[in-house]
C-alpha positions as CSV (number, residue, x, y, z in Angstrom):
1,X,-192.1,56.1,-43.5
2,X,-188.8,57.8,-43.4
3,X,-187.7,61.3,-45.0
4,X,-184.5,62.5,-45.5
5,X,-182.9,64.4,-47.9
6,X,-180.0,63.3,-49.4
7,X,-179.2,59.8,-50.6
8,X,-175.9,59.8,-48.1
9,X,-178.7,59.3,-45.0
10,X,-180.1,55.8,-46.9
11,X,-178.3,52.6,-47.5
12,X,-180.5,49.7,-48.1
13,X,-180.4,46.0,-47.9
14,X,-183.8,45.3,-48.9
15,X,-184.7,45.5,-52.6
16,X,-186.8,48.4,-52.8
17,X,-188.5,50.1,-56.4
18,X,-188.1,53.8,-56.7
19,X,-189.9,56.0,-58.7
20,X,-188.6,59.9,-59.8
21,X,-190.4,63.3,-59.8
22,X,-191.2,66.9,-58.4
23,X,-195.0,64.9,-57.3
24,X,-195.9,68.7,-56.9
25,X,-199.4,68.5,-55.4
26,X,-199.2,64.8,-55.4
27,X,-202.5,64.6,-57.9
28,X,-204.6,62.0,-58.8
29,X,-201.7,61.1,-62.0
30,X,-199.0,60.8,-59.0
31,X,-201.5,58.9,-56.6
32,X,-201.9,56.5,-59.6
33,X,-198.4,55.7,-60.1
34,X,-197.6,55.2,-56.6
35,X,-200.3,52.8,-55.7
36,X,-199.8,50.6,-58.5
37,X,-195.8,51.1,-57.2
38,X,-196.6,50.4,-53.6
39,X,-198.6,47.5,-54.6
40,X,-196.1,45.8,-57.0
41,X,-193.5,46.5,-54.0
42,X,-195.4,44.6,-51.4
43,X,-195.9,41.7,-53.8
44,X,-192.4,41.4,-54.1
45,X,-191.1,41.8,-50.4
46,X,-189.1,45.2,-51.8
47,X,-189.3,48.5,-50.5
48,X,-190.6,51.5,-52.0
49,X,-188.8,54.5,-52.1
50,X,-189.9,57.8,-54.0
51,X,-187.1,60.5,-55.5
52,X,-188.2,64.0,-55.5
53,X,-186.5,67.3,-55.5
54,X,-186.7,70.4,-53.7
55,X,-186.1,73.8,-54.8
56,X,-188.4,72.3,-57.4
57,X,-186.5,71.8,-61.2
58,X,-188.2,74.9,-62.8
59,X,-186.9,77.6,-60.1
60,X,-183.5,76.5,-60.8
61,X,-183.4,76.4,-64.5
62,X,-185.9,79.4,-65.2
63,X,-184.9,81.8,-62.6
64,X,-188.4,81.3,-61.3
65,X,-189.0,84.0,-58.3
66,X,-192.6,84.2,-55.9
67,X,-195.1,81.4,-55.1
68,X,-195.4,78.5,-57.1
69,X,-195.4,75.3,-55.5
70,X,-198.6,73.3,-54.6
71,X,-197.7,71.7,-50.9
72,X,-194.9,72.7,-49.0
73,X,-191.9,69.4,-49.0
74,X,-192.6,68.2,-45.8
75,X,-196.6,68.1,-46.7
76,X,-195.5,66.3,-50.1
77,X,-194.0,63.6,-48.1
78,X,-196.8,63.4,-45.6
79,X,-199.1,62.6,-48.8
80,X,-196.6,60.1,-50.0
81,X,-196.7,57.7,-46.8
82,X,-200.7,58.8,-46.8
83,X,-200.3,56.2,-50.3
84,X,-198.4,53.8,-48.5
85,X,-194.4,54.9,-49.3
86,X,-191.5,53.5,-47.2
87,X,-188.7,55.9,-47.8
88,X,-189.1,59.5,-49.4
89,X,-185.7,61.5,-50.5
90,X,-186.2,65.1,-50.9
91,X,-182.7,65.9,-53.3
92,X,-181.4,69.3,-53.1
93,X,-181.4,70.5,-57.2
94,X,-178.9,72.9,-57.6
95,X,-176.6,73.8,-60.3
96,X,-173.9,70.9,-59.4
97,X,-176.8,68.2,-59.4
98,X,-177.9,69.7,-62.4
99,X,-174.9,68.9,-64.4
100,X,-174.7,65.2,-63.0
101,X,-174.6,63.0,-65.7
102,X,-177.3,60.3,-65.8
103,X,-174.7,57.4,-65.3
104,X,-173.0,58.5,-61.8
105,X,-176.5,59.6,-60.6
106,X,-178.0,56.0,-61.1
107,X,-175.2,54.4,-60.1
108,X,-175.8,56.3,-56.6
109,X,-179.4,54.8,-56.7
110,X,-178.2,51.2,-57.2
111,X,-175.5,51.6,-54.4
112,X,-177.6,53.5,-52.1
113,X,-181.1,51.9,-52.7
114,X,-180.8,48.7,-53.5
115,X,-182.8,49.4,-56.7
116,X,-184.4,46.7,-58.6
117,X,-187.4,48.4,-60.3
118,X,-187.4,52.2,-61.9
119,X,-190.6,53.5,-62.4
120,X,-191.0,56.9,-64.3
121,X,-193.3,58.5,-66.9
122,X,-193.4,58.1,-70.6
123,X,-191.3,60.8,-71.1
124,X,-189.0,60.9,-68.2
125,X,-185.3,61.8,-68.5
126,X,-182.6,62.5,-66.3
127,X,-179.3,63.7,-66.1
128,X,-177.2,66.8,-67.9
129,X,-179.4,67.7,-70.7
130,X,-181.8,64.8,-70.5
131,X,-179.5,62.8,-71.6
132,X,-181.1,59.5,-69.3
133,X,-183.9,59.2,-71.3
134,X,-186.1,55.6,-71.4
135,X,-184.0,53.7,-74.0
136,X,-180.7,55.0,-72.0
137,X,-182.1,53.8,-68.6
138,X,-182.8,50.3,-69.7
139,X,-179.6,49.9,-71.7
140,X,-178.2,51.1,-68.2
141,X,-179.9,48.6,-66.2
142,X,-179.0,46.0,-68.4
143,X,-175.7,46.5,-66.5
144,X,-176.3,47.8,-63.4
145,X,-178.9,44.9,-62.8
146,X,-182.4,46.7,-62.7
147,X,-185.4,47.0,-64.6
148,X,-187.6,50.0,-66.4
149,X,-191.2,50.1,-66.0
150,X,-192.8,53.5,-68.2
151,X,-196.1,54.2,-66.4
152,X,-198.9,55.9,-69.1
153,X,-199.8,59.5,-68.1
154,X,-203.2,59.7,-66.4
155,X,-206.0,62.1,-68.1
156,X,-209.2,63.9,-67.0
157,X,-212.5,64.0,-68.4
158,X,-211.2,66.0,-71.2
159,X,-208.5,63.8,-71.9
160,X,-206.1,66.5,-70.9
161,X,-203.1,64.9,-69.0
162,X,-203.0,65.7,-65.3
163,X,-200.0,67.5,-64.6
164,X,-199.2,69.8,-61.9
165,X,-199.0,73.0,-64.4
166,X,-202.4,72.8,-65.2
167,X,-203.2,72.7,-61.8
168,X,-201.9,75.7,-60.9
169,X,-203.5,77.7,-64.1
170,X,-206.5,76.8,-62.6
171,X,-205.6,77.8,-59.1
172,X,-204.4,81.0,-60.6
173,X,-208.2,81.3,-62.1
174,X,-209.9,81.2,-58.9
175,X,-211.4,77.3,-60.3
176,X,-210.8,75.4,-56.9
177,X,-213.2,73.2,-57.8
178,X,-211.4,72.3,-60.5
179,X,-208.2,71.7,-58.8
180,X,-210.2,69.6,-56.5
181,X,-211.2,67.5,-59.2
182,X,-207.5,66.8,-60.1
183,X,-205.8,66.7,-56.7
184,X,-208.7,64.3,-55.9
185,X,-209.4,66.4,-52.7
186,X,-209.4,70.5,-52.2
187,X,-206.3,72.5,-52.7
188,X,-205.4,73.0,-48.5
189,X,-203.3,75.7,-47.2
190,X,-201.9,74.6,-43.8
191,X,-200.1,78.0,-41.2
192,X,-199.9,79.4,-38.3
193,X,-202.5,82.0,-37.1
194,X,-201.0,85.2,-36.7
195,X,-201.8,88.7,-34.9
196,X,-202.9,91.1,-38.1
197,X,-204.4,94.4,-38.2
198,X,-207.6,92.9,-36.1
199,X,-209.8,95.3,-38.5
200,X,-212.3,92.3,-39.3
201,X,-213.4,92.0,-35.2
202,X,-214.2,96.0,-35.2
203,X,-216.8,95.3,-38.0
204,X,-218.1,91.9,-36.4
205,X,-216.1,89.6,-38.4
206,X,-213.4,88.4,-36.8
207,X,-210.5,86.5,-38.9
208,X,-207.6,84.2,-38.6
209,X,-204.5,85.8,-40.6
210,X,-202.3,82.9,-42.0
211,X,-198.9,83.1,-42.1
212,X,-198.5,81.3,-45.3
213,X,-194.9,79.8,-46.3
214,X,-193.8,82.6,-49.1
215,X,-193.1,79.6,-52.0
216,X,-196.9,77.9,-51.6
217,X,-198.8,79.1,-54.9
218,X,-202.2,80.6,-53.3
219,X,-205.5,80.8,-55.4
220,X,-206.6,84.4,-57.3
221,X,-207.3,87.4,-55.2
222,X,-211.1,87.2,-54.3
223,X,-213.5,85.1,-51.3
224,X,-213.7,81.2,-51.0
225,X,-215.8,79.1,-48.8
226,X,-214.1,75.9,-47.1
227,X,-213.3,74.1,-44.1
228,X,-210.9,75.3,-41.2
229,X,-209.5,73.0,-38.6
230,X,-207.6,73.6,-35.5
231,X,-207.4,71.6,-32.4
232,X,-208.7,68.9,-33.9
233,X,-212.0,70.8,-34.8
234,X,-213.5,71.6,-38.1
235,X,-215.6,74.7,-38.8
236,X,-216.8,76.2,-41.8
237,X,-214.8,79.3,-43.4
238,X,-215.1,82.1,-45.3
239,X,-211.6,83.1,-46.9
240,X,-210.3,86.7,-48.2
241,X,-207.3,86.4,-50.4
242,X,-206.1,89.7,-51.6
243,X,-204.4,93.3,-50.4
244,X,-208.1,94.4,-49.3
245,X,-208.3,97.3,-51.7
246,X,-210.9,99.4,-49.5
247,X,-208.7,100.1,-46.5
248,X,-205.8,101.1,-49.5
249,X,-204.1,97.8,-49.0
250,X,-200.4,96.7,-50.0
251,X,-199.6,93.4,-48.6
252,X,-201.1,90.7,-49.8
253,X,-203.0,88.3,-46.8
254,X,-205.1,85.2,-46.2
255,X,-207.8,85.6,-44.1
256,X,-210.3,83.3,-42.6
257,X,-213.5,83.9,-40.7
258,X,-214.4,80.7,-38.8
259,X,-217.9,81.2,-38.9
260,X,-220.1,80.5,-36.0
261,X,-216.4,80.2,-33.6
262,X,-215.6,82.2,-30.6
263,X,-211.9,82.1,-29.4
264,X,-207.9,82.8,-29.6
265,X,-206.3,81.0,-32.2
266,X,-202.9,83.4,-32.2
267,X,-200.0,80.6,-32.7
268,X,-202.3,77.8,-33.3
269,X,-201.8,75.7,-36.8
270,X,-205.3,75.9,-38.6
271,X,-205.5,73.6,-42.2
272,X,-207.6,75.3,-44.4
273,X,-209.2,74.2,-47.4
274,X,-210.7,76.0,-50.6
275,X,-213.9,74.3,-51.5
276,X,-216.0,77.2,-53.6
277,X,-215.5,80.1,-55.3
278,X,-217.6,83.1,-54.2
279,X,-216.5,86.5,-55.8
280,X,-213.6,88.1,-56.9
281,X,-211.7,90.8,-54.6
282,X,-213.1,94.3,-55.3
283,X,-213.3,97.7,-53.3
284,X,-216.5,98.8,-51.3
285,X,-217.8,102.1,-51.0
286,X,-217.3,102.5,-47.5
287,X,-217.5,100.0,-44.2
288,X,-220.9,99.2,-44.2
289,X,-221.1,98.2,-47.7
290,X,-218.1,95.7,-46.9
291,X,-219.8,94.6,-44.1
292,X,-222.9,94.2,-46.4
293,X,-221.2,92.3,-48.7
294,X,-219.1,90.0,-46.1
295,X,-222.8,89.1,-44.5
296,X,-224.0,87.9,-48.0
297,X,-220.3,86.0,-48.4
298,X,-220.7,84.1,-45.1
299,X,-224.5,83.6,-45.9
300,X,-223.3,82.0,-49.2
301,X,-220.5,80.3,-47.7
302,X,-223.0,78.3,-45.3
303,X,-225.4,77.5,-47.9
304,X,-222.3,76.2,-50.4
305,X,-220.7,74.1,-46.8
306,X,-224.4,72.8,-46.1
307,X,-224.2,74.5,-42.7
308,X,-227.6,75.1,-40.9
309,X,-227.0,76.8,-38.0
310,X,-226.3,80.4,-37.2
């Protein structure tokens, strides 16, 4: 697979089909579309190419500030040729290619991509103001020589559409399992391990503190069980998410203890996942009520992983 991110770096000669969206999280709804895309691509000896956009739509048009997105771009285009993609292109959206009209920016896709095939949602639109919605893509491709296939929106149990928003109201709940259940594997936090305050080896419980990229939406404040790996390892975690109200924390931090592990992971990447939720984040009266507490976390944490040994 190849990334880049502007349509300047790609000039096909192969036919290729190209779908358009943020694919935030990639979730079971954006896995969906892009098989059935992959495998109607392959049938047809044409490339598949998927459109996304980074800063993500909403930051631009609603000022957002903080954490919200679900996977960092370059991990959004890992999962992509994880589903089998050829080309991703990560588009810059900013104000200019927000006023683009619909016309010149699908003209680009024909002359860029070869485009025979446009595959979007139901209720897709691009262009200044939405004005590229269904009936004015096909009209479009009438002309410019491609077609428009409208993929249905995939739902849950609950016959709630998946969409990346609800996924992150549930992250912002603390309901990982949840999230898992729509991502169609657990919501994974992927940094560097970096030197913190080193409190948690003074009380016998060492932790890796995360440098996590300041845009990735984290779940609520409070302690997960999971699965770290570094080096090609996996070990099961406990995770703190929060300012760690009994020392009079400010800064919000991600720690895990790798339970059971012994060694240096400063500068090391370690992939972290959030399987269960085990409490919220609260303030102890005193150390060796935290420590109390963190023994019946890791305890639970085992029990949750299926982990037998010490």
């Amino acid at each position: 697979m190849t990334h880049v991110t502007s349509l300047k770096d790609v000039q096909l000669s192969q036919p290729s089909l190209v779908t358009i969206g943020v694919f935030d999280g990639v979730h079971l709804g954006h896995q969906q579309l892009i098989r059935a895309l992959v495998a109607r691509a392959k049938a047809s000896g044409s490339l598949t190419v998927v459109l996304t956009f980074h800063p993500h739509p909403d930051v631009v048009l609603r000022g957002l500030t903080g954490r919200y997105y679900l996977m960092t771009p370059d991990e959004k285009a890992e999962a992509l040729e994880a589903l089998g993609v050829d080309w991703v292109v990560t588009q810059t959206f900013d104000e200019a290619f927000r006023q683009m009209s619909a016309s010149d920016y699908v003209r680009q896709l024909c002359g860029h991509l070869n485009m025979t095939e446009l595959w979007v949602g139901q209720h897709f639109a691009l262009g200044y103001e939405r004005e590229g919605d269904l009936d004015y893509l096909r009209r479009l491709g009438e002309e410019l020589g491609y077609g428009v296939h409208a993929v249905e929106l995939v739902a849950d149990a609950q016959h709630e559409v998946i969409s990346s928003t609800g996924i992150r109201a549930l992250l912002a709940d603390g309901k990982v399992d949840g999230v898992a259940t729509l991502l169609g594997r657990p919501f994974t936090v992927e940094a560097e391990v970096v030197r913190g305050d080193q409190r948690g080896r003074t009380i016998g419980f060492p932790t890796a503190n995360l440098d996590v990229w300041e845009g990735l939406l984290l779940p609520a404040h409070g302690v997960y069980a999971g699965w770290a790996t570094v080096d090609g390892q996996r070990h099961p975690a406990v995770t703190n998410i929060g300012v760690r109200p009994t020392f009079d924390g400010q800064r919000m931090t991600v720690e895990a203890h790798l339970i059971g592990f012994d060694g240096d992971l400063y500068g090391k990447r370690l992939n972290l996942t959030f399987e269960f939720w085990l409490r919220g984040e609260r303030r102890f009266n005193g150390i060796q009520e935290l420590i109390a507490q963190i023994q019946a976390d890791v305890a639970e944490g085992r029990r949750l992983l299926g982990v037998d040994y010490p």
